[in-house]
C-alpha angles and dihedrals in degrees: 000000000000122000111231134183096257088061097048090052093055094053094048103055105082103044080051089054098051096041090047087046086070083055097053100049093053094050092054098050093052094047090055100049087043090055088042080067101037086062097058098051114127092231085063104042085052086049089057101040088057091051090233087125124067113197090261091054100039075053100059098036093051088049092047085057103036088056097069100073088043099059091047075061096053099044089052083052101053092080089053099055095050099044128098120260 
């Protein structure tokens, strides 16, 4: 029986999944101790002193900026994710 494409790809997704799963919890992790930080910021606490943000907006903005340091996480992983163990 020939092995297509169609069977590896069934056999693959749910070590991927598993092995994607360790990833993701530390991510998120990451992401929700970053935009901890972001909330506290003193440019945020003055935006909403002021009233100019309303609690959408303070949202988008804090995970704007709580995604850069997150991004800076996953590109260091990517090697990792691709090299041999």
């Amino acid at each position: 029986m020939p092995v297509t494409f169609w069977d590896q790809l069934h056999h693959i997704i749910l070590p991927a999944t598993v092995l994607a799963l360790a990833y993701i919890a530390a991510w998120s992790r990451y992401l929700r101790s970053s935009m901890l930080e972001v909330l506290h910021q003193d440019y945020l606490r003055t935006a909403r002193a002021k009233g100019f943000a309303t609690d959408g907006d303070c949202a988008e903005a804090c995970f704007r900026n709580a995604l850069i340091p997150l991004v800076t996480v996953v590109a260091l992983d990517v090697g990792g994710i691709f090299a041999a163990r």
